[in-house]
ZAKOLZA-826097 format. One record per residue (C-alpha): residue in one letter; chain; x, y, z. Coordinates in Angstrom, 2 decimals. Example, Ala and Ser with C-alpha at 12.3 -4.5 7.8 and 13.67 -1.06 7.14 Angstrom:
REM ZAKOLZA-826097
[a A [12.30 -4.50 7.80]]
[s A [13.67 -1.06 7.14]]
//
This chain:
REM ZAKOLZA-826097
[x A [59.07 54.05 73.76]]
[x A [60.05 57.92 72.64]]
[x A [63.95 58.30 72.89]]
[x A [64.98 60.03 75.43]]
[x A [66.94 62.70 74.63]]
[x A [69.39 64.53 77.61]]
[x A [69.91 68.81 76.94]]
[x A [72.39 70.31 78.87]]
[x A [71.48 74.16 79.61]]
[x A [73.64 76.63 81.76]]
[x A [71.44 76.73 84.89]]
[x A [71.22 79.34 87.56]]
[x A [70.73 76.90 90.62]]
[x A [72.59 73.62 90.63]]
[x A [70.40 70.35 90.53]]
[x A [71.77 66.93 91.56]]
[x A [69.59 63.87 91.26]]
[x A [69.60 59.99 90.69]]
[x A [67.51 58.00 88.49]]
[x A [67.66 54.26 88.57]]
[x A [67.97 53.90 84.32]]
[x A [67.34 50.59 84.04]]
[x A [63.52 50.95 84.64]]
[x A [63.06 52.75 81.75]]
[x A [64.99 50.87 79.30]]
[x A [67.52 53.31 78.67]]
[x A [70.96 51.83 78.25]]
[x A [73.34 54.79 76.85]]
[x A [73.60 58.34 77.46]]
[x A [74.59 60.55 75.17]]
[x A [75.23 64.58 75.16]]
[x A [74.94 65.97 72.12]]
[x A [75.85 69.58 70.81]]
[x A [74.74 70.89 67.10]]
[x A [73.19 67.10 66.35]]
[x A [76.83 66.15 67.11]]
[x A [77.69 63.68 70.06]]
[x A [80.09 64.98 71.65]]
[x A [80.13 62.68 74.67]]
[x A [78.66 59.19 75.17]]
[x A [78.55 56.88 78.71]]
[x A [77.00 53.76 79.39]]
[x A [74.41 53.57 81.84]]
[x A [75.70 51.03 84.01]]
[x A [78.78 53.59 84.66]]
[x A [76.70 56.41 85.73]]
[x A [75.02 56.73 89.18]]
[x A [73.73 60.19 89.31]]
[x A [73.23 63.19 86.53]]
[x A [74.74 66.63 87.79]]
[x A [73.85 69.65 86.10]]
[x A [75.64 73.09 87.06]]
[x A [76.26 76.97 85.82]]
[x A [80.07 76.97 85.81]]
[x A [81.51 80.79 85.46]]
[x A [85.25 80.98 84.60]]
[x A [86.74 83.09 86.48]]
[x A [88.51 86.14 85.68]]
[x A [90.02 87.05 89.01]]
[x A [93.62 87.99 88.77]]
[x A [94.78 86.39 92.27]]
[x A [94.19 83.19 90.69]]
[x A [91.78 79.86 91.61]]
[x A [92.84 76.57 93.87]]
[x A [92.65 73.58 92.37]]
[x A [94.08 70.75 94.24]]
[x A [96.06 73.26 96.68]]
[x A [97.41 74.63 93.76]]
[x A [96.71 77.97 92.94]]
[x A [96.42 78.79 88.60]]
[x A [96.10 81.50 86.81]]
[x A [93.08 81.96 84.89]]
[x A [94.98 83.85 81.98]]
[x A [97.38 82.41 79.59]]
[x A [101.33 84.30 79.59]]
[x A [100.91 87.24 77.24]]
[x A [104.23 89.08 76.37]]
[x A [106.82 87.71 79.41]]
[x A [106.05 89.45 82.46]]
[x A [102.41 89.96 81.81]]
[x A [99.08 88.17 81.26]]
[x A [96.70 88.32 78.64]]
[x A [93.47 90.59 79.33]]
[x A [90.89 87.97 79.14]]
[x A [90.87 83.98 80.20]]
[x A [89.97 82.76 76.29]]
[x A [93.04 85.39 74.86]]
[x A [95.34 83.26 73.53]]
[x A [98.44 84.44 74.80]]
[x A [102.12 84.23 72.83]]
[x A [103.67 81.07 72.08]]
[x A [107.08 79.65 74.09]]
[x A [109.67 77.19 73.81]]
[x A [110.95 75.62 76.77]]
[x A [112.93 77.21 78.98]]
[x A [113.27 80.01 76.66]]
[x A [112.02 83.94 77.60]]
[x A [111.07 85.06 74.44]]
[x A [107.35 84.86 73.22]]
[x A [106.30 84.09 70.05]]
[x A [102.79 85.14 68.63]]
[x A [100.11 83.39 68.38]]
[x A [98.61 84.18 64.85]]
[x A [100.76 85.84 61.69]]
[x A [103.29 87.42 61.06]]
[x A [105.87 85.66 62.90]]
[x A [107.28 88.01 65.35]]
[x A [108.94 87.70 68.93]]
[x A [108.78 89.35 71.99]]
[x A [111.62 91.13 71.57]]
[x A [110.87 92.85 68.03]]
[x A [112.59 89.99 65.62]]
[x A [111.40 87.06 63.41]]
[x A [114.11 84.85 63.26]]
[x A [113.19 81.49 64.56]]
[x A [115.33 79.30 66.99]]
[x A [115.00 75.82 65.89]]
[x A [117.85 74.42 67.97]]
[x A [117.21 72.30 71.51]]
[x A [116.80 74.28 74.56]]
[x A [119.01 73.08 76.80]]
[x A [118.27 72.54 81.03]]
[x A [117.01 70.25 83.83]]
[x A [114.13 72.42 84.80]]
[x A [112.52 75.66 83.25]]
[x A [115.05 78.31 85.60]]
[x A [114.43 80.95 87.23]]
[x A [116.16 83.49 84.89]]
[x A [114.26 82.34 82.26]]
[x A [110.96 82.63 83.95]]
[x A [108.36 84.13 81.68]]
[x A [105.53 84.11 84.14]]
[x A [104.46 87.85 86.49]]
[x A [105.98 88.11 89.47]]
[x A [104.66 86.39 91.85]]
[x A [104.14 83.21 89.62]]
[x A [106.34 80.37 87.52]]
[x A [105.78 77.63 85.34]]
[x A [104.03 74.63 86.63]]
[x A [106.18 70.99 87.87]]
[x A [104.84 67.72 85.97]]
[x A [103.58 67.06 89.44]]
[x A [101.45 70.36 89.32]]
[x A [100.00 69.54 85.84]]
[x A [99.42 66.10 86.57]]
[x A [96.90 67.07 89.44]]
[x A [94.87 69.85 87.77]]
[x A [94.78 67.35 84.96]]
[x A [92.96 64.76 87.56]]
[x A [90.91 67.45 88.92]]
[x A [88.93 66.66 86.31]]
[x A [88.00 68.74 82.67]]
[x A [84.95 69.39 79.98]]
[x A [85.71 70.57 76.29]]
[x A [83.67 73.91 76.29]]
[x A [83.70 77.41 74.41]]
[x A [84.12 80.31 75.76]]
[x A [82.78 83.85 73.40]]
[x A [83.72 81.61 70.73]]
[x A [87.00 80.34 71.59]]
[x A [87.69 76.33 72.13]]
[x A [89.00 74.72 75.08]]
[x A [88.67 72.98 78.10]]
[x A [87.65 73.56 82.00]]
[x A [89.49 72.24 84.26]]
[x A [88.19 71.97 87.98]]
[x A [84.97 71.60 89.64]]
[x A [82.27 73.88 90.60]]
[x A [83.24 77.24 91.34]]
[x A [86.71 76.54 91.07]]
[x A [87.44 75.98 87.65]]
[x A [89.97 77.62 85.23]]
[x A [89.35 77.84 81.17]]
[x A [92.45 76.56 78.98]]
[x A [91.85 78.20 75.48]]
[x A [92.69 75.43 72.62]]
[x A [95.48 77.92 70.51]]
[x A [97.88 77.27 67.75]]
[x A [101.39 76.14 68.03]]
[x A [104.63 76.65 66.40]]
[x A [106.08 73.88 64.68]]
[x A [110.25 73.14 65.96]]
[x A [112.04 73.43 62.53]]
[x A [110.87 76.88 61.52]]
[x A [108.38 78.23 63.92]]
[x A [105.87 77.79 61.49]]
[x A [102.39 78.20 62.56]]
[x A [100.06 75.23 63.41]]
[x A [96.39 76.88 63.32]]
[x A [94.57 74.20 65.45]]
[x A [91.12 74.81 67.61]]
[x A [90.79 71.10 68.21]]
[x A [93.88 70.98 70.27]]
[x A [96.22 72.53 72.98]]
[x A [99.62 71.92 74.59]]
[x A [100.56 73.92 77.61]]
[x A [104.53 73.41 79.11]]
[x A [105.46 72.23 82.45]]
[x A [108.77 73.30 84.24]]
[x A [109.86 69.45 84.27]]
[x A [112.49 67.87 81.78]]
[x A [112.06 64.65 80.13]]
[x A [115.64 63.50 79.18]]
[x A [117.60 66.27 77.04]]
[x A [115.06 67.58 74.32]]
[x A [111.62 66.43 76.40]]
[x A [109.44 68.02 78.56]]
[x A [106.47 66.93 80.18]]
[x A [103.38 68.78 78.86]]
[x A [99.61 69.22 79.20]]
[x A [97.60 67.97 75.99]]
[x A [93.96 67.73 75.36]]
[x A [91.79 67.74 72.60]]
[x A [87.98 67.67 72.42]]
[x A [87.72 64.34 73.83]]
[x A [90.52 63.73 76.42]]
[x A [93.45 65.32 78.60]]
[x A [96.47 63.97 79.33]]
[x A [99.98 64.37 80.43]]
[x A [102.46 63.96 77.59]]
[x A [106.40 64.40 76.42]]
[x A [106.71 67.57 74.27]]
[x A [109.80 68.63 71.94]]
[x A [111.39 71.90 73.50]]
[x A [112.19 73.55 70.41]]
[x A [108.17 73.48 69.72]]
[x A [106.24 76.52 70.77]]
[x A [103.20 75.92 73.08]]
[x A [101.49 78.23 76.07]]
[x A [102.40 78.93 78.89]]
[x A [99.77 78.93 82.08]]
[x A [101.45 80.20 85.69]]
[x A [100.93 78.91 88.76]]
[x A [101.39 80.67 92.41]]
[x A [104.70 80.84 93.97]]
//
């Protein structure tokens, strides 16, 4: 018997269907990008194949997911969002209003270069120190924790990595970026990997964070003094 070999293609109309595998044989499926697998299921955990056109938005009141309402633009400088959803944004620590950039030289928001490597201090990311537009703030754990279970695919967007989050229509693009490392602000070029902060503490030098990489998402315990994204959420 041939192979059978499953192409996924960005289609204008959305097809669902179910095929009962085990008729023909077929007892893995595999999608596969470049030659590469990129993501592999068994047949026995699959009871239907859904293929669909998903457009990230670019619509600066924001998309639901989960009753939550996200930005579809990373924080640029504080205040502001960057132009496009797969700009990369500058680089925060936690509970701290300055930005950092994103690629070299090392420069903040506020003109200097000097970075701080000590422990942000706080039991939430406050108010004062909000870096998001008006009308936004920095997402709790709880908020993270549900677009997170909303569901994601590792994707690129003109040429940037990162993952969708959401479902059909309403999905939101999180571009994969460098970080800056805690003892000197150092930059950590990585496409292959993202961390994004939540509002919520984890003891005195935690917070809880969004991570994923090209093969999972989770919800993990950052270091404040690191630098990592920043992605709003409605007020």
């Amino acid at each position: 018997m041939k192979n059978k070999k499953i192409i996924f293609l960005a289609l204008i109309m959305q097809i669902t269907f179910t095929a009962s595998f085990a008729q023909i044989n077929i007892t893995t499926i595999k999608v596969m990008d470049n030659g590469s697998v990129v993501y592999a299921i068994s047949v026995a955990d699959v009871d239907s194949i859904y293929f669909t056109n998903q457009t990230v938005s670019n619509s600066i009141s924001g998309v639901a997911i989960n009753g939550v309402v996200w930005a579809t633009r990373n924080v640029d400088a504080p205040g502001t969002f960057c132009t496009n959803p797969e700009d990369y944004g500058m680089l925060y620590q936690w509970n701290r209003p300055i930005g950092w950039s994103s690629s070299d030289p090392m420069t903040n928001s506020n003109g200097g270069t000097i970075w701080d490597s000590s422990m942000p201090t706080g039991d939430t990311w406050e108010e004062s120190n909000n870096v998001c537009p008006t009308g936004w703030r920095i997402p709790t754990e709880a908020e993270i924790t549900s677009l997170n279970n909303s569901g994601s695919v590792w994707t690129t967007v003109n040429g940037v990595n990162g993952r969708i989050y959401g479902s059909g229509e309403t999905v939101v693009f999180f571009p994969a970026v460098a970080d800056r490392y805690d003892n000197d602000g150092s930059l950590n070029y990585q496409s292959s990997y993202r961390y994004y902060w939540s509002a919520t503490a984890i003891g005195v030098s935690g917070a809880y964070t969004l991570y994923f990489n090209s093969s999972s998402s989770y919800i993990t315990n950052g270091s404040r003094n690191y630098g990592f994204s920043v992605r709003c959420v409605a007020e």
